[in-house]
C-alpha positions in Angstrom: 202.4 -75.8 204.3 200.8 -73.5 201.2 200.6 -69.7 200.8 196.9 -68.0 200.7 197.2 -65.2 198.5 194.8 -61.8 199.2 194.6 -59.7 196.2 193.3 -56.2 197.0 192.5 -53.7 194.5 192.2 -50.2 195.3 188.5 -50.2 197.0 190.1 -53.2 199.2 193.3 -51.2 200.6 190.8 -48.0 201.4 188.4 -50.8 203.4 191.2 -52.3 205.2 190.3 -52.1 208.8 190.6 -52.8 212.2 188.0 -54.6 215.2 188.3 -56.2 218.1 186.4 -59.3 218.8 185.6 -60.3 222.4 183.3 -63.6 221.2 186.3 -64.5 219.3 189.1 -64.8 221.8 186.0 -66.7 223.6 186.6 -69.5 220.8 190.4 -69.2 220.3 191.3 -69.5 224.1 189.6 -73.1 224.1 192.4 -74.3 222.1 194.6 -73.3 225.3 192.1 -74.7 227.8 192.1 -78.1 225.5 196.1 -78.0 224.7 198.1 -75.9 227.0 201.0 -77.7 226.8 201.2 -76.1 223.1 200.4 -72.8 224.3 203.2 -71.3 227.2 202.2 -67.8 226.7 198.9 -68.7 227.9 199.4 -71.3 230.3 199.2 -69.3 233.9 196.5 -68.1 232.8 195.0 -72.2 231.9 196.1 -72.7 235.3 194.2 -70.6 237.3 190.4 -70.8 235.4 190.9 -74.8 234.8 189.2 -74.8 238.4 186.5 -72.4 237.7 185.5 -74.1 233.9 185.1 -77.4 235.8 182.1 -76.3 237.1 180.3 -74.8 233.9 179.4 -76.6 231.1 179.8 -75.9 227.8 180.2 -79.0 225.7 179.1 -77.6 222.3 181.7 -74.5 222.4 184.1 -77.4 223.0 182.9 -79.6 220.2 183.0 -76.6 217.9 186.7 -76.1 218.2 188.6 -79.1 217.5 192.4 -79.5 218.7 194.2 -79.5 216.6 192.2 -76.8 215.3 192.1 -77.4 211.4 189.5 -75.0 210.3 186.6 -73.8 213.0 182.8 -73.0 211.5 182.4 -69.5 210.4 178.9 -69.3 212.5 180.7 -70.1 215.6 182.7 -66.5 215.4 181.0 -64.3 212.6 183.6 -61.4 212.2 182.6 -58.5 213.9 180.7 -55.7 212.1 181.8 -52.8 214.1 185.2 -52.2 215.5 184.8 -52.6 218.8 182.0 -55.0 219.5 180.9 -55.9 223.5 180.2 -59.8 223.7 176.6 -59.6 223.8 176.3 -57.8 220.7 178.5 -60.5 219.4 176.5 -63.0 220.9 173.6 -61.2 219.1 174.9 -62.2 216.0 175.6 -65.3 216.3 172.3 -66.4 217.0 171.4 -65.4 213.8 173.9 -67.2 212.1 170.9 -70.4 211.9 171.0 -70.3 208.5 174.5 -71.1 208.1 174.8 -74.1 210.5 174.0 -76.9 208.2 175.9 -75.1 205.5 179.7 -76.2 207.2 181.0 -79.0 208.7 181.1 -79.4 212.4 181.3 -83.1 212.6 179.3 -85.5 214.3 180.0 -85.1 218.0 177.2 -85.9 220.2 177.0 -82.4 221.8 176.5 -81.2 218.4 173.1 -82.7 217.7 170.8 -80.4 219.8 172.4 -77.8 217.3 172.1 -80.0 213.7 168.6 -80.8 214.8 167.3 -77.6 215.4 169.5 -74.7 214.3 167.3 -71.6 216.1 167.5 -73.3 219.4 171.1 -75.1 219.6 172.3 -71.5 218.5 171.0 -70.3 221.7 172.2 -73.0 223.7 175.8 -72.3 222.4 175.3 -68.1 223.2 174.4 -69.3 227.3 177.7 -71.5 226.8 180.1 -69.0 225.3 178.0 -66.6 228.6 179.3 -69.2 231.3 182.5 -69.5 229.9 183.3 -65.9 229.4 182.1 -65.0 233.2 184.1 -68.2 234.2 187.3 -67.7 232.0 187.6 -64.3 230.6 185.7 -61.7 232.2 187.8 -61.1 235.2 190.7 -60.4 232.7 189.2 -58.9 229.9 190.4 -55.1 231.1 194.1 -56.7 231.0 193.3 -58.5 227.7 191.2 -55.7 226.0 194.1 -53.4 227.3 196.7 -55.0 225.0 193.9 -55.5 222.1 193.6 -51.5 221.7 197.3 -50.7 222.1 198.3 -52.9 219.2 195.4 -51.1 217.5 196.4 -47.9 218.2 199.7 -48.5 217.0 198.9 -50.4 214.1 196.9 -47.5 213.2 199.6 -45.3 213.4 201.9 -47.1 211.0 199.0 -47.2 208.3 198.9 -43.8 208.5 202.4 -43.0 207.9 203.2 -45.9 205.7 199.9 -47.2 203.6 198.9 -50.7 204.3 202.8 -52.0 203.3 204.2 -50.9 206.7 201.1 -52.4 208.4 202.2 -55.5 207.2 205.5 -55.6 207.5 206.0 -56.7 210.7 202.3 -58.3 211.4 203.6 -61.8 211.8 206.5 -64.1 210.4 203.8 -65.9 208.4 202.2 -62.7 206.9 203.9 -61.2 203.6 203.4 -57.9 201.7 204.2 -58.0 197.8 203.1 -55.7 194.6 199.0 -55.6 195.6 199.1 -59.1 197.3 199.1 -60.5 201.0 200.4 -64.1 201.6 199.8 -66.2 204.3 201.3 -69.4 205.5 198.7 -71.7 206.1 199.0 -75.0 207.5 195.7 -76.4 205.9 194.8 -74.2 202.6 196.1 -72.8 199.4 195.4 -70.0 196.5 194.4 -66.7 195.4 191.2 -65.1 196.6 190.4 -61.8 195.4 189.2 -59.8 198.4 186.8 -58.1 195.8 186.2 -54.7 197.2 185.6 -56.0 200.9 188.9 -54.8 202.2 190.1 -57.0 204.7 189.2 -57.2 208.7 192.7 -57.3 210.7 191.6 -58.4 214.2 194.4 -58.6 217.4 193.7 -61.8 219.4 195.5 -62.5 222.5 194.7 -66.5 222.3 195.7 -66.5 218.4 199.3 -66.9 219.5 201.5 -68.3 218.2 199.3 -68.8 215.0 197.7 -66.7 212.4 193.6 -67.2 211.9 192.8 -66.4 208.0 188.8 -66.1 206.8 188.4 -65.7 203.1 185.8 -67.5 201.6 182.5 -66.1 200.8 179.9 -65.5 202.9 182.3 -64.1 205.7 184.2 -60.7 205.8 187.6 -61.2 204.9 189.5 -61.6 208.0 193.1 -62.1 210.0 193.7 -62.6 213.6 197.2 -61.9 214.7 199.2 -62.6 217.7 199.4 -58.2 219.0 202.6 -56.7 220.1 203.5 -57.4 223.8 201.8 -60.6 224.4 204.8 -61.7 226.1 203.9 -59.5 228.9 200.3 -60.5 229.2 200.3 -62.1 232.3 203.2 -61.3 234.2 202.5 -60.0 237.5 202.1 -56.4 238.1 204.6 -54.8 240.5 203.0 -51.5 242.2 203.2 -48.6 240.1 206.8 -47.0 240.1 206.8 -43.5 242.1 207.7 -40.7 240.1 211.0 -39.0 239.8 211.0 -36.2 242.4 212.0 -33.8 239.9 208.8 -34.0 237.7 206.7 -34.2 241.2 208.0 -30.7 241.8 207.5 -29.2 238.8 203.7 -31.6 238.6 202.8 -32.4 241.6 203.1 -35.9 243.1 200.0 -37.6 242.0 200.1 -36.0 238.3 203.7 -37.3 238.0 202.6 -40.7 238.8 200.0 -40.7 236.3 202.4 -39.6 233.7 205.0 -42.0 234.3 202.4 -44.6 234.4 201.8 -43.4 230.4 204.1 -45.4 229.3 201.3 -47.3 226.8 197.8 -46.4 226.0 195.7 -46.9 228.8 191.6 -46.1 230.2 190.8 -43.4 232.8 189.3 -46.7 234.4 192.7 -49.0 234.0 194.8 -46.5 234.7 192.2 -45.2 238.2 192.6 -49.0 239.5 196.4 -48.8 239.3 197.1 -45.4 241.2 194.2 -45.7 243.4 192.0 -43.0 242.5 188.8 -42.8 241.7 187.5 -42.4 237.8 186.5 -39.0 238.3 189.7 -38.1 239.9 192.0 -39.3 237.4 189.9 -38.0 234.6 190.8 -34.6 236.4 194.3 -34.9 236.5 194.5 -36.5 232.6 192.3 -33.4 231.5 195.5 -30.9 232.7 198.0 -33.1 231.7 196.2 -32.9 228.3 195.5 -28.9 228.6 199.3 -28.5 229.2 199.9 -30.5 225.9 201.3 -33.8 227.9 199.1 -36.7 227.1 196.7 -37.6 224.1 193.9 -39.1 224.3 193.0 -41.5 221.0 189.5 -43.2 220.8 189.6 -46.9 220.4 185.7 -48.3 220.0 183.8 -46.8 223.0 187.3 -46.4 225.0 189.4 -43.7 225.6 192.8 -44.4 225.9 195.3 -41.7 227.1 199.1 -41.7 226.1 202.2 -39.5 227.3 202.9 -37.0 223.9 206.7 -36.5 222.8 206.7 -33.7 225.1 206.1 -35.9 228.2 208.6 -38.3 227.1 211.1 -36.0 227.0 210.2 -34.8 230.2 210.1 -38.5 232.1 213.6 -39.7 230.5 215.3 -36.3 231.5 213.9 -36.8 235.0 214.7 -40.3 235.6 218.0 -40.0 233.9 219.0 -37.0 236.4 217.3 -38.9 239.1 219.9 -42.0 238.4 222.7 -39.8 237.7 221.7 -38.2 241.4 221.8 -41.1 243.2 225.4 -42.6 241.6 226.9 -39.1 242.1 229.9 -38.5 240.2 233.8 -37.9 241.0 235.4 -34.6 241.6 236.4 -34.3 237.7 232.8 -33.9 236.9 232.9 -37.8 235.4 229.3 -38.9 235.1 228.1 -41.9 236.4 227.3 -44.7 235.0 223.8 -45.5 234.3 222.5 -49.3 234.0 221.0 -49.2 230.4 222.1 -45.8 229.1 224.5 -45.6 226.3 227.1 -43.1 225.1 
């Protein structure tokens, strides 16, 4: 294992950026359909589309991503342009990437040759692939996925803000480095410097990258890294009902607004966060629009989302509540000794 060395110059740090890339996670999550054994994270989720990809067929998007996946063909996943790209724009894209296919090497499989033959037309055989396999694979958990894509974001964002591109980095991933004006990678396959040369450099979240990091820095492709977000962990893990309020914030809020602000605990969509209480869009738009006019949530824009977030007001509020709620329900003696609380401290 080698180090790739980034070296940014001023104009590079200023175009440092973040995108999320739908047609992306498309290619890395066949690695976990092709090898879940070396992806645990990822592996309820192999389990329960394995049925549903036996039916579709999509043996070019398989031949384009070897396992064990040394390098993958810059066509196949073109970084994203815009920050927060659906997949058919993606998709858009990529078919005109024909210019490019003969240009890298993608082997010599057999489901290949429709696309080595004729470049314009295998490119849009691989877009109705990466179509089937998204409805099949990803689509009915792309709000869950896309959900964890725009929090790291969001936070990521706010540690360039208060810290410059050096606190971005500093806890990106164990492989990822910051030193002087240079970012090192460990990378299984390459080596050496590569100046980004005024590009800045594409930093894109990937749910299926884990537990690797994805590097693109040769020319004619945007400088890029895909990184395992925070929380992936919790990805899949199955969602207990939404916790009821503590009572004392439902009287000062009213029951359905202290819900929705305990449910704030991360960034989340009036449409997310409308399927998890049970109302409907327009109804919890409502009740987000007062708990913003009474300076209680945010709301950040992340691509064509919105996604709301309790302020350090609401915070506050919610741990005072459910620490009086605990302390409440374990009483204390007749010396006025407080309870003890599972997880508080001193």
């Amino acid at each position: 294992m080698g180090d790739v060395e980034l070296a940014f110059s001023v104009a590079d740090v200023a175009n440092t950026r973040f995108a999320i890339s739908p047609l992306w996670e498309v290619v890395a999550s066949v690695r976990v359909v092709k090898n879940p054994a070396a992806h645990a994270v990822h592996r309820p989720w192999a389990e329960r589309v394995r049925p549903r990809l036996a039916r579709v067929r999509w043996p070019m998007l398989s031949a384009l991503v070897p396992v064990p996946t040394r390098s993958i063909a810059g066509f196949v996943c073109p970084p994203p342009s815009t920050s927060a790209p659906d997949l058919a724009t993606e998709l858009a894209a990529l078919r005109g990437m024909a210019r490019h296919v003969r240009g890298e090497p993608v082997g010599d499989a057999p489901a290949l040759r429709p696309l080595l033959d004729d470049p314009e037309d295998g490119l849009e055989r691989l877009a109705a692939e990466i179509t089937d396999y998204w409805e099949a694979a990803l689509a009915p958990y792309w709000p869950r996925i896309a959900a964890l894509l725009e929090s790291d974001v969001l936070y990521r964002s706010r540690l360039l803000a208060e810290g410059g591109v050096a606190r971005v980095f500093s806890d990106l991933a164990a492989r990822v480095s910051w030193a002087g004006d240079t970012l090192r990678i460990r990378h299984r396959w390459a080596t050496g410097t590569r100046p980004l040369r005024g590009r800045g450099l594409l930093l894109v979240p990937s749910a299926f990258a884990w537990p690797d990091v994805f590097s693109v820095s040769t020319p004619p492709w945007q400088p890029t890294l895909r990184y395992t977000p925070r929380g992936i962990g919790t990805l899949w893990e199955r969602r207990a009902a939404e916790p009821d309020a503590p009572d004392a914030l439902a009287a000062v809020l009213g029951r359905t607004r202290a819900r929705l602000l305990a449910a704030l605990d991360q960034p989340v969509s009036t449409k997310e966060l409308a399927a998890r209480s049970g109302l409907s869009e327009a109804g919890a738009n409502q009740h987000l629009t007062a708990l913003r006019r009474a300076g209680l949530a945010s709301a950040h824009r992340a691509g064509r989302r919105v996604l709301y977030a309790r302020t350090a007001v609401a915070e506050a509020l919610v741990a005072e509540a459910l620490v009086a709620e605990a302390l409440g329900r374990g009483g204390s003696d007749d010396r006025g000794n407080r309870a003890v609380v599972p997880g508080a401290c001193c």
